[in-house]
N, C-alpha and C positions, 0 to 999 in steps of 0.2 A: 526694442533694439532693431536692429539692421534689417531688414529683411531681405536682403542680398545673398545670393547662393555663390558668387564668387569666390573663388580661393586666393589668397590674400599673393601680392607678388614678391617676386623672388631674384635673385641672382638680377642678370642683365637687364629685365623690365623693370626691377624696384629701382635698379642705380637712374635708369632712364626715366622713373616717375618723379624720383626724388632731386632729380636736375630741375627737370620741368616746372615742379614745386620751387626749387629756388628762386626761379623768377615769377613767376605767376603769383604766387601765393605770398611770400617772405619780402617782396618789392618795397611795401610801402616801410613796414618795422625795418628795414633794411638800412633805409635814410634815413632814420630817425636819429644818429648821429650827430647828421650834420648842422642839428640846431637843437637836440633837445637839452644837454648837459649846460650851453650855454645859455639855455631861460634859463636855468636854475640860478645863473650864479650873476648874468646880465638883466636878467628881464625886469618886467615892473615891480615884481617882487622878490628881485632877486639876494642874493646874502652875501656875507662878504668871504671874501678867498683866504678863509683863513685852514689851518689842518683840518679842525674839529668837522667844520661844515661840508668840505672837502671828502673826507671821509664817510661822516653822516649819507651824503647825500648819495655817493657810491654804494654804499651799501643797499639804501631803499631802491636805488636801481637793479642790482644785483637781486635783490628780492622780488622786486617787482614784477619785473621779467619770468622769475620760474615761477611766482606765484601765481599769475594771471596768466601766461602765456601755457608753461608747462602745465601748472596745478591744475585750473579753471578750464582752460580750454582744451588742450592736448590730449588731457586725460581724462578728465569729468566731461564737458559740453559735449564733446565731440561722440559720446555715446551716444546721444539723440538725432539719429539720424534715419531722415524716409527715405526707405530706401534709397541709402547712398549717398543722399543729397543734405547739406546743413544751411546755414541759414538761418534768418528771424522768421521769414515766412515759413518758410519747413517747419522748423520749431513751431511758429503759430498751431499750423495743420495738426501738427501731432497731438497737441495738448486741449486746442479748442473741442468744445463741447459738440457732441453731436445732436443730429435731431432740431428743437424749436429751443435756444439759448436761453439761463434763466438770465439773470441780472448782473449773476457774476462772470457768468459765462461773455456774457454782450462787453462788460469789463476788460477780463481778458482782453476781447479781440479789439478792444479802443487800443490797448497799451501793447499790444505784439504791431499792431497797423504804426502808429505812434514812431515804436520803435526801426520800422520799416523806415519811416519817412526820414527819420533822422538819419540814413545813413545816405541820405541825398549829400547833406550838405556836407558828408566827410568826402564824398566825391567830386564835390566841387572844390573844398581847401587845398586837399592832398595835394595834383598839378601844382598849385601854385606855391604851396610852401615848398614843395622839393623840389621844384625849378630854380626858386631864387633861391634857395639853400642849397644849392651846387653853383650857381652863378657869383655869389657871395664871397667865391673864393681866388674869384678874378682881382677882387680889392684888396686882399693879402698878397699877392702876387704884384699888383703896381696899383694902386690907393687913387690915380689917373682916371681908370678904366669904370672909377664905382656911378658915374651917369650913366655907363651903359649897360647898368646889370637889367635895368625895367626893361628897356626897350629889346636888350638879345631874350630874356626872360618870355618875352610877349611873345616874337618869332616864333620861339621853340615851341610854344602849347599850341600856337595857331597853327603851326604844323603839325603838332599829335593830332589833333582833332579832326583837323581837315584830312589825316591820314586812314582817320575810322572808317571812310568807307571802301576802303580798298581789303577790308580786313586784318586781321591778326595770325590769318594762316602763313604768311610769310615772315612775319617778325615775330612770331612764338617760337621759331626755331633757333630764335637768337639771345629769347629772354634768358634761357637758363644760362648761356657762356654767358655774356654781361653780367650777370648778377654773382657769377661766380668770381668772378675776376674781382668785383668789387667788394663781397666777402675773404677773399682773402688778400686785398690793399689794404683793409681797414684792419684786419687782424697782424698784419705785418708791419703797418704804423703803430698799433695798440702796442707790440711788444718793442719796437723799439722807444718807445714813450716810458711801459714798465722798466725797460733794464737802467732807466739817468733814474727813476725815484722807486727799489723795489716794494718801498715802504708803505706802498700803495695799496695790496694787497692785501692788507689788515681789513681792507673792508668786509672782504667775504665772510669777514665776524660777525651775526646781524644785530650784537649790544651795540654797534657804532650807528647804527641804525635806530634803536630804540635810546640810546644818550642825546641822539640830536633831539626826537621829540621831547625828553627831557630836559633837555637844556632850554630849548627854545618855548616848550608850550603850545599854545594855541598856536602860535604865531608860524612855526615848524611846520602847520599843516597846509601854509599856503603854496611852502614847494611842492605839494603832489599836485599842483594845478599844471608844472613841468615836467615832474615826473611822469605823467601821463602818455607823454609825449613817448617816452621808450616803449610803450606797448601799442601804439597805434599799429590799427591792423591784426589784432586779435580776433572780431570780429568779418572780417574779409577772406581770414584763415578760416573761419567754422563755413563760412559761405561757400568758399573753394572747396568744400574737403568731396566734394560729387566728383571734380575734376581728377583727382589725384587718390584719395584714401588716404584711412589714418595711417599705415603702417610707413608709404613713401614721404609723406609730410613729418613726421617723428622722425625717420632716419635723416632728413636734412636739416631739421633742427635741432636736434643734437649734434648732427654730427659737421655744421658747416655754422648756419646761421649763431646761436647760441653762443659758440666760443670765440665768434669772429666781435659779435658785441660786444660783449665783456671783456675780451682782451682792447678793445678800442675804447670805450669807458673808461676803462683802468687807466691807460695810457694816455688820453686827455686827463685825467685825473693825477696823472704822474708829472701831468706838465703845469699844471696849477698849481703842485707843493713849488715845484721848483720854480713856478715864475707867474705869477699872480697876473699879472699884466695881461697873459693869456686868453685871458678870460672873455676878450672879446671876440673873438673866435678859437674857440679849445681846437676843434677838429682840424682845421688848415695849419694852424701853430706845429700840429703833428708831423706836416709833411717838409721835406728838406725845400729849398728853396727851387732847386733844378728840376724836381716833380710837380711843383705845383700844377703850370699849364698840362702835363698830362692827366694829375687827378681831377682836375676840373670837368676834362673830358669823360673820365671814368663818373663822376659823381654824375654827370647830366644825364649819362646811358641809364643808370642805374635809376634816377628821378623820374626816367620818360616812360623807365620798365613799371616801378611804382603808379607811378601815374594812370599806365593800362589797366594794371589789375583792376583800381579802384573805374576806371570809366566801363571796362567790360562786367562789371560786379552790377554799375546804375543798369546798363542794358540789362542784362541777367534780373531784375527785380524788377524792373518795369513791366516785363515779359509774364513772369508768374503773377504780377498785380494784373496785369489782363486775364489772366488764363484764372483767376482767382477771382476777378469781379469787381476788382476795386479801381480798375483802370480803364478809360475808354480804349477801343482796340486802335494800335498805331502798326504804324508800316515796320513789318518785321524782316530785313532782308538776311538770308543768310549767307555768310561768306566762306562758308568751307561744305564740301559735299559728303563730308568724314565728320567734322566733328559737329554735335547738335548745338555746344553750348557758344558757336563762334557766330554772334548775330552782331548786327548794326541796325541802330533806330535811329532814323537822321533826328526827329525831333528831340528825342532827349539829349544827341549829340548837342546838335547847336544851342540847346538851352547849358547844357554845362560849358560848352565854349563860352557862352557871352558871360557867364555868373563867373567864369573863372578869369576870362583875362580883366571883368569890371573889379574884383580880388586885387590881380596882381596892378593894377592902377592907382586901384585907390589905396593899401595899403604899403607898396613899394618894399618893405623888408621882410625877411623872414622873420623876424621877430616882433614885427607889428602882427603878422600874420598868427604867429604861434598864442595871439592873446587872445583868436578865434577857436583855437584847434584843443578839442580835450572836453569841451560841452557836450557834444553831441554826442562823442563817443562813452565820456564815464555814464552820458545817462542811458545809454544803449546794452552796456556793459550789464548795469543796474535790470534791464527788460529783460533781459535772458538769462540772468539770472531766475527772476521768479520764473519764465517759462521751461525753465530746466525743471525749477521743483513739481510744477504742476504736472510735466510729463514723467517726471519722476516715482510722483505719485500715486497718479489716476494709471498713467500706463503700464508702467513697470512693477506699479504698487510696494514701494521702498515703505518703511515703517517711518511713521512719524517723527521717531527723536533722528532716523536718520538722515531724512529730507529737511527736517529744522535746524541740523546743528549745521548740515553742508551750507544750505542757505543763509543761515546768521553768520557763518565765516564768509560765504562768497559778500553780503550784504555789507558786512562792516567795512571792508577795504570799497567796497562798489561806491558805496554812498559816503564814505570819506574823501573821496574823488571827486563825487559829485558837487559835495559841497566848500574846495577847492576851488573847483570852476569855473563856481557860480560867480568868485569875486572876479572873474571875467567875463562876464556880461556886459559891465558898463564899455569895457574896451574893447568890445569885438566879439563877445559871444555869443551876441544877442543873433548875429548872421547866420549859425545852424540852426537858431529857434526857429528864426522868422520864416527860413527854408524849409526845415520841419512842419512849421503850422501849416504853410502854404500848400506842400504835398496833401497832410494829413486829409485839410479840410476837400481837396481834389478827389482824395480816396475815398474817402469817407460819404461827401455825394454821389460820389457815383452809384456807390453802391447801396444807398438810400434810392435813388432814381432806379436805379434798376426795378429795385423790389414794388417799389411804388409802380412802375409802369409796367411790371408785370401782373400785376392783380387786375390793373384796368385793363390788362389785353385778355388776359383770363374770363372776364366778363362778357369778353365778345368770341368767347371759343365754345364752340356747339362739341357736345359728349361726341366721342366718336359713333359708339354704338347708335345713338339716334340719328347722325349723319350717313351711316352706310345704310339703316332703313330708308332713308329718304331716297338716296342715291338707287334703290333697288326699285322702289315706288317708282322712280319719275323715268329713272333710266335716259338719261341725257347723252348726248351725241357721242361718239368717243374715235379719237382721231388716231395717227400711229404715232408711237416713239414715247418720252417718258419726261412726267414732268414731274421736278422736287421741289418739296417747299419747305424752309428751314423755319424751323420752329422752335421754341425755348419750353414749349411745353407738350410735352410728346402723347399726354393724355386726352387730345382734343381734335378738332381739326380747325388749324390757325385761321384768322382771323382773312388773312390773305386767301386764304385755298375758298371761303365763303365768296371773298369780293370778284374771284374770276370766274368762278362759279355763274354766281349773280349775274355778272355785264357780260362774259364768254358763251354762256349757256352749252360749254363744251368739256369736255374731259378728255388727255391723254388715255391711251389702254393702259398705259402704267403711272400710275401715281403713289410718290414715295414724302413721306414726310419723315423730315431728317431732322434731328436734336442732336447738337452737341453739347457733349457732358465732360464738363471737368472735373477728375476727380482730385484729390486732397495729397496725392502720392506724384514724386517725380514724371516718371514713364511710366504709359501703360504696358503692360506685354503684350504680344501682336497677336496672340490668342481671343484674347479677354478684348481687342482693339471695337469690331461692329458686331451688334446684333440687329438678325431682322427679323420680323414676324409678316408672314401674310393674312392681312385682314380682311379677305376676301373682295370681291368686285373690282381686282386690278389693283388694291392699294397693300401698300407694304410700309410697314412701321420701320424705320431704321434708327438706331440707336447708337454713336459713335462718340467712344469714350477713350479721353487726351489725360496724361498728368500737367501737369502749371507750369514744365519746364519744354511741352512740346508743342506746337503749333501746327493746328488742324487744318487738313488739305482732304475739301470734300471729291475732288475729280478720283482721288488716290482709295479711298471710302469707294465709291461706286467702283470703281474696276474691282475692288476686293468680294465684293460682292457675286464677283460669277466665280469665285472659287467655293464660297459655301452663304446660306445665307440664315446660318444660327440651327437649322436643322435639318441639314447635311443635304438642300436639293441648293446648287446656285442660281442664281438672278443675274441673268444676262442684262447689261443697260450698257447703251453707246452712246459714248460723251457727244458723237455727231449730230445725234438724233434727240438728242437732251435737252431742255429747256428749265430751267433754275428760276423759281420765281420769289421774290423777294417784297417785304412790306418797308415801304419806308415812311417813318412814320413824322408828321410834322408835328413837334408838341406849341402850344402854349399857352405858359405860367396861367395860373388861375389865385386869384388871391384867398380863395376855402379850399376846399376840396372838390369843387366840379361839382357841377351837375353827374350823376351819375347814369349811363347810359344803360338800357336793358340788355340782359345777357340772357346764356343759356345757364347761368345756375340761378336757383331760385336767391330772394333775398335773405331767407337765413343762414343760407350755406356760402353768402361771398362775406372774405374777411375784411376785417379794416383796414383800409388802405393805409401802406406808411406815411407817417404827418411829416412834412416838411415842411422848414421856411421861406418865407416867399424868398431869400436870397441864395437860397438854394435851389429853387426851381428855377429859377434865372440862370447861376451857374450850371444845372446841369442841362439846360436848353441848350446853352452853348457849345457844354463837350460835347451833346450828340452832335450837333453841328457841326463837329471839326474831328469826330471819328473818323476814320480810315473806313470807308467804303465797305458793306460786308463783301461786295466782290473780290477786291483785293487780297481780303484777308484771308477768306475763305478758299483761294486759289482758282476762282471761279471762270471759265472763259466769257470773258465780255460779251461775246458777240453772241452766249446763249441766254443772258440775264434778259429776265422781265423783270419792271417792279411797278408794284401798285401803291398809290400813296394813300394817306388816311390822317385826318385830323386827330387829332386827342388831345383833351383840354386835361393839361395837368396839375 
C-alpha cells in the first residue's frame, strides 16, 4: 500500500483538489460524449435506432462506467500505489522482481514496458478526436461551415502544442473552471433530453444490458468496440492519482463527473427513442439551436483541457522511462518552480504535434478517427490488470482464490474489449500498434544497450581498493580545487578518472566520484537524498539517489555536501573551483561480440555480455547520438566540463 504518511484532505483543500481533478484528470472521459454513443449507433458497426438496441446499449454504458471506471480503478487499482504515485510504470516498480529476473519476471517487464508504450499512441488520438469532436458541431449549426472543421481543427492543436512550452502553470488554473462549466452543460442538456422521453431510464436496469447480448449474440459484442469509448481515460486517472489522491479524485467523480455522464447519455438516448434521425450526431441534436455556437466554444475548452492531461501524462512517462533506463536522456525543462510534475520535453512535444495533426489530415472525422481509438486502450486496460494481480499477490500477499476471482472478473470484460477492437485494426487500429511497436522496440534497446555497454565499461574499471594502493605508491602531482567523475558504477574507479590519470599525470586534492541511482519509488526523501564515504588519499565516494519522477541536479548534490557528508563531518566543494569530468564514449556496431578488451576483473568473474542484434546496435548507436548531452542534464556548468573520449566496439 501507500507508503505515504500524509493525512488525507479535508474541508477547503479537498474541494480545491477535487476542482483541480476535474480538469486535469476527468478531461479526456469528459469528451467522450461527444462522439462515443454515436459510433454506436453511426459507426462501421453500428445498429439500428430501434428501442431495444437504444436501451441495450445505455445500459452497457451505464455499466461500464461504474464497472471499469468506479469498480476497477477508483476502488481496486488505485490501491497500488508508490508512494503516491499510479501509473503503468509505478505499477511495473512495485510488482517487478527484484534482484537478477527469472524468465517470468523478464516477462513481466516486456508487458508492463508494452503497456507503457501503448499509452503513446492514446496521446497522440485523444487532441485529435476531441478536437474534431467539438468542431463537429459547427456542421449542425450551418451544414456550410463542415470544409472548415480540418483546417479550424489543425489551428487549434498547433496552438496547444506550440503553447507547451510556455507551461501549464498558467492555464492549470483554468482547467478546473472549464471543465466544470462543461460538466454541468452536458448534464443540464442530459436532463432536458430525459424529461421529452422519461422512458429512458429503464436502462439502469442492467437485464437491458444482458437481452441485447442475448438478442444479438456474437454479433452484440461488436458495440463494446464503442462502448469503450465511454471510459477512455481510465488509465490517465490511475496515472494522475500522485497529482491529486484518491480521496479528491472520488469526491469529483461522484460528485460532478459521474452524474453529469449519465444524465447526458440518457438524454442522447432520450433523443433517439424520439427521433431516430439523430443519430448522426446524438450530442449536438441535445443542444437548442441559439446554443449551439456557444457550446461549440465550451466543447473546444473542454477538448484542449483533455488534450493537456493526455500530452502532460506522454511528458510525465517519458521522464520516469528515463529515470528508469528505458529511455535515452532528453531535455527536461521545468516550467513551474512549485510544482515537480509541471515539465516540457520539446522532443516528445513535436513528435506528438506532427503524429497528431498527420491524424487529423488523414482521417478528417471523428468517426473515421474513433476506428483508431479503443485498441490501445482495452489492451492497456488488459496489462494492469495482470499487474494489479501480481502486486496483489507477491506484495500485499492477497490469497489465491482472491487475486484469481478479482482478475478473471477484471479479465472477462478486459479482453472482451479487446477482442471488440481488434475488428478495428483493418480500419484504423493498426496506428496505436504500430506507435506502440515503435516506442516499445526504442525502450526496449536502450535498455539492452545500456546493460551491454555497461559490462564492457566494467571491464575497463580497476577495483578501487587496488587503485588507492597505486595512488599511495606513486603519489602523483595534486593540484587545488576538486574534480568529479560521474560514474554508473560506484564500485570501481571509472574508466575516465584511469585516462586522465594516464595522459594528465595529475590529481585534484579532491576527488569525488559520483553515481546516480535511481530508485524504483516516486521521490526520494531529502534525508535518504546523498551518501558520502571518505576513501582516503583525497577521494570521496558520493552516492546520490533520485525516484523516476525527479530529475538529478549534480551542482545541488555538491553544495549539500557541506552540510553533512553520511557521517556527520561536511565536505566543503566550490562549484568555482570544480571541474566535472565526463567520458564520452564513441560506439561502433560490431557484427559478434567484439573483440574483447583486458580489464581489471579476471576472466571468470566478467559476465556475458547482453546479445544483441546487429539492428539493434545500429539503433542504439543512434540514440546515444542524439541523447541530450550529460551536461545538460545533469545541470552541469559548461564552462567547468572536461571530457575525454574513448572508442568501444559494441
Amino acid at each position: 500500500m501507500s507508503a505515504s504518511s500524509k493525512a488525507p484532505p479535508s474541508g477547503r483543500a479537498l474541494a480545491t483538489l477535487a476542482l483541480g481533478a476535474l480538469g486535469v484528470v476527468y478531461g479526456d472521459i469528459g469528451t467522450s460524449p461527444l462522439y462515443a454513443l454515436k459510433e454506436c449507433f453511426s459507426g462501421p458497426h453500428g445498429f439500428p435506432v430501434t428501442p431495444e438496441n437504444v436501451l441495450g446499449i445505455l445500459s452497457l454504458i451505464f455499466w461500464a462506467l461504474n464497472f471499469v471506471v468506479t469498480f476497477k480503478y477508483l476502488t481496486m487499482v488505485m490501491r497500488a500505489d508508490n508512494r503516491g504515485e499510479g501509473g503503468i510504470l509505478a505499477l511495473l516498480a512495485l510488482g517487478r522482481p527484484s534482484g537478477q529476473p527469472t524468465r517470468t519476471g523478464r516477462l513481466l517487464i516486456v508487458v508492463g514496458l508494452f503497456g507503457a508504450a501503448l499509452l503513446y499512441g492514446d496521446g497522440i488520438i485523444t487532441p485529435a478526436i476531441s478536437v474534431l469532436g467539438a468542431m463537429e458541431g459547427l456542421t449542425v449549426a450551418a451544414p456550410a461551415l463542415e470544409r472548415w472543421v480540418v483546417p479550424i481543427s489543425f489551428v487549434i492543436i498547433l496552438g496547444l502544442f506550440s503553447f507547451q512550452r510556455r507551461g501549464t502553470a498558467g492555464v492549470g488554473a483554468v482547467f478546473g473552471p472549464v471543465t466544470a462549466v462543461w460538466f454541468i452543460s452536458i448534464a443540464i442538456l442530459g436532463v432536458h433530453g430525459i424529461m421529452r422521453e422519461p422512458s429512458v431510464l429503464r436502462a439502469l436496469n442492467p437485464w437491458y444490458a444482458a437481452e441485447f447480448f442475448l438478442r444479438e449474440g456474437l454479433t452484440g459484442f461488436t458495440v463494446l468496440g464503442a462502448i469503450i469509448l465511454v471510459v477512455t481515460g481510465g488509465e490517465a486517472l490511475y496515472a494522475d492519482m500522485g497529482h491529486f489522491g484518491r480521496r479528491p479524485m472520488r469526491l469529483a467523480w461522484f460528485g460532478a463527473v459521474l452524474p453529469a455522464l449519465v444524465l447526458n447519455y440518457f438524454g442522447q438516448g432520450a433523443y433517439l427513442l424520439h427521433d431516430p434521425a439523430t443519430a448522426r450526431n446524438p450530442f449536438y441534436s441535445l443542444v437548442p439551436s441559439w446554443a449551439l455556437y456557444p457550446m461549440v466554444a465550451i466543447a473546444t475548452g473542454a477538448a484542449v483541457v483533455a488534450s493537456q492531461a493526455l500530452i502532460s501524462g506522454a511528458f510525465s512517462l517519458t521522464r520516469q522511462a528515463v529515470q528508469l533506463g528505458f529511455s535515452p536522456r532528453v531535455n527536461i525543462i521545468h516550467t513551474s518552480r512549485t510544482e515537480i510534475g509541471q515539465i516540457y520535453i520539446p522532443q516528445v512535444n513535436n513528435l506528438l504535434m506532427v503524429a497528431c495533426l498527420g491524424l487529423v489530415l488523414g482521417f478528417r472525422t471523428s468517426s473515421n478517427l474513433a476506428a483508431t481509438y479503443g485498441v490501445a486502450l482495452s489492451m492497456t486496460m488488459t496489462i494492469t490488470s495482470i499487474l494489479f494481480a501480481v502486486v496483489a499477490r507477491k506484495r500485499w500477499g492477497w490469497s489465491w482464490w482472491k487475486v484469481g476471482t478479482l482478475t478473471a472478473l477484471f479479465l472477462a470484460v478486459d479482453l472482451a474489449f479487446v477482442g471488440a477492437n481488434l475488428l478495428k485494426v483493418p480500419h484504423g487500429g493498426w496506428f496505436p500498434l504500430v506507435v506502440a511497436g515503435l516506442v516499445y522496440a526504442l525502450m526496449s534497446t536502450w535498455k539492452k544497450g545500456r546493460v551491454r555497454l555497461a559490462e564492457l565499461v566494467r571491464e575497463n574499471t580497476l577495483p578501487m581498493d587496488l587503485f588507492l594502493q597505486d595512488i599511495e605508491r606513486r603519489q602523483p602531482h595534486r593540484v587545488q580545487g576538486t574534480a568529479v567523475f560521474l560514474t554508473s558504477d560506484a564500485s570501481g574507479a571509472p574508466p575516465v578518472l584511469l585516462h586522465h590519470l594516464k595522459h594528465n599525470q595529475v590529481l585534484h586534492e579532491k576527488v569525488m566520484l559520483m553515481s546516480i541511482v535511481t530508485e524504483e519509488i516516486p521521490q526520494v526523501d531529502p534525508e535518504d537524498r546523498v551518501q558520502c564515504k571518505e576513501l582516503g588519499a583525497g577521494f570521496y565516494q558520493v552516492i546520490a539517489h533520485y525516484g523516476f519522477m525527479e530529475t538529478p541536479d549534480v551542482p545541488t548534490i555538491l553544495q549539500s555536501l557541506g552540510q553533512n557528508d553520511g557521517d556527520g563531518k561536511p565536505v566543503s566543494v566550490k562549484l568555482t573551483t570544480t571541474t566535472f569530468y565526463l567520458g564520452r564514449e564513441t560506439l561502433i556496431a560490431s557484427d559478434g561480440r567484439g573483440p574483447r578488451r583486458g580489464g581489471a576483473l579476471p576472466p571468470a568473474a566478467r559476465p556475458a555480455p547482453e546479445r544483441m542484434a546487429r539492428w539493434r546496435k545500429r539503433l542504439f548507436v543512434v540514440m546515444t547520438r542524439n541523447a541530450q548531452s550529460a551536461t545538460a542534464f545533469f545541470g552541469l556548468p559548461p564552462n567547468r566540463v572536461v571530457e575525454l573520449g574513448a572508442q568501444i566496439q559494441f
